[in-house]
C-alpha distance (Angstrom), angle and dihedral (degrees) to the residues before:
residue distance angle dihedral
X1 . . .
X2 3.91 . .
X3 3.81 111.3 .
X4 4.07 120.7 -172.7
X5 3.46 122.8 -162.1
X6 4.16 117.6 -126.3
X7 3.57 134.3 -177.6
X8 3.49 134.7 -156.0
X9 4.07 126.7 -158.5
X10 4.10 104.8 -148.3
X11 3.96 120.5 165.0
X12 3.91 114.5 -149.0
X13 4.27 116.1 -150.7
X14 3.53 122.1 -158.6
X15 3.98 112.5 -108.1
X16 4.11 114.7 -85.9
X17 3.47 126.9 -129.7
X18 3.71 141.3 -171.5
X19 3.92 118.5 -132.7
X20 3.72 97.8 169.6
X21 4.12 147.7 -10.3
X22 4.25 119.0 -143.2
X23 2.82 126.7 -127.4
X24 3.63 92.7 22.2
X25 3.84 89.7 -153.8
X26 3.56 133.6 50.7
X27 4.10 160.9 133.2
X28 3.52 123.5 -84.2
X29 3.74 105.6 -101.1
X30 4.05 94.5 37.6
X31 3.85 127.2 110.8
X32 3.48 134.3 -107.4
X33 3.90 150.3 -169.5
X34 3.85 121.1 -138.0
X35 3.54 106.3 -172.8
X36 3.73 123.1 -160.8
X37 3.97 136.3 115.5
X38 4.35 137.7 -82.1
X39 3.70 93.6 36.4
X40 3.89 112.4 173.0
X41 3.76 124.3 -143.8
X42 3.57 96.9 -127.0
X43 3.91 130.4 135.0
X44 3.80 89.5 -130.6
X45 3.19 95.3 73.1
X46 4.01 119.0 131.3
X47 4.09 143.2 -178.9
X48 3.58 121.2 -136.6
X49 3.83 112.9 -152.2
X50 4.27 100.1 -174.0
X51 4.43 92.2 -57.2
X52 3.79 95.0 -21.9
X53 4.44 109.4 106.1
X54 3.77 104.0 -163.3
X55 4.35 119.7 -179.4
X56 3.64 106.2 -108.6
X57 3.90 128.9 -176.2
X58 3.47 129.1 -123.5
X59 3.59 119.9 -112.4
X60 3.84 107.2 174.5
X61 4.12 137.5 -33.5
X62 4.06 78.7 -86.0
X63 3.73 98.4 42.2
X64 4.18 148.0 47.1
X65 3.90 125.6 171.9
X66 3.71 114.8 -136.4
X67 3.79 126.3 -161.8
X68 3.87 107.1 -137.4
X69 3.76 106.9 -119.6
X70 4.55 113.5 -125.4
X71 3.55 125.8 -118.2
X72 4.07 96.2 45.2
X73 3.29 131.1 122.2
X74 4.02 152.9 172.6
X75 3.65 112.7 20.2
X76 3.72 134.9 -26.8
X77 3.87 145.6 152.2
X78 3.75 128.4 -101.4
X79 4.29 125.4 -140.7
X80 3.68 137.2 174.5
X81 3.80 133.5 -133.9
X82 3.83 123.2 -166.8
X83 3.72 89.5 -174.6
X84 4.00 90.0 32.8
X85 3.92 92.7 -122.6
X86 4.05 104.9 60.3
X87 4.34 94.6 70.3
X88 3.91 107.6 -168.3
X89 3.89 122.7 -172.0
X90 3.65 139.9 17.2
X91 3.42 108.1 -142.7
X92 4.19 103.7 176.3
X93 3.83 116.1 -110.7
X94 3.54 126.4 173.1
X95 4.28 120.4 -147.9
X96 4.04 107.1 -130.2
X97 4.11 113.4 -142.1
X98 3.24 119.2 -88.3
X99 3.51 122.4 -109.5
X100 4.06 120.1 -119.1
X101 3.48 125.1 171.4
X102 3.51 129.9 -156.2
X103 3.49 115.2 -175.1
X104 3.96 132.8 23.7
X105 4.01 114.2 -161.4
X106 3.82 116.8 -160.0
């Protein structure tokens, strides 16, 4: 028996987590901060407002910036992906109403 020797380079991260979201409120179409720990500086990274997945940037190990996605509403929770599949945390956040105006008077 012929055996060949292989190698294979893998990096290991430490787990994320999500300590906080501000504001805790907001429109769809606003920023926000979630806050936590082990962030990765990857372009896969993703939001999760309740079953919406939004792109998000990465600020810092500490921090990502996550557009809130339109058309929620009510209450829901809000997780991070580095890899944009593996969603830890929900942190409570809350959608405000969106404003619509009808009339404009000189």
């Amino acid at each position: 028996a012929q055996f060949e020797q292989a190698s294979q380079l893998f990096r290991v991260y430490s787990l994320e987590r999500v300590t906080r979201v501000h504001p805790r409120r907001a429109r769809g179409g606003s920023t926000v901060v979630v806050r936590g720990a082990n962030f990765v500086n990857t372009s896969l990274t993703r939001c999760r407002f309740g079953d919406l997945v939004e792109e998000s940037s990465y600020v810092n190990a500490t921090a990502v910036a996550c557009t809130v996605p339109h058309g929620g509403e009510g209450n829901t929770t809000v997780g991070v992906a580095s890899n944009g599949v593996d969603f830890v945390g929900d942190l409570s956040f809350s959608y405000a109403p969106s404003i619509v105006i009808e009339q404009v008077h000189p």
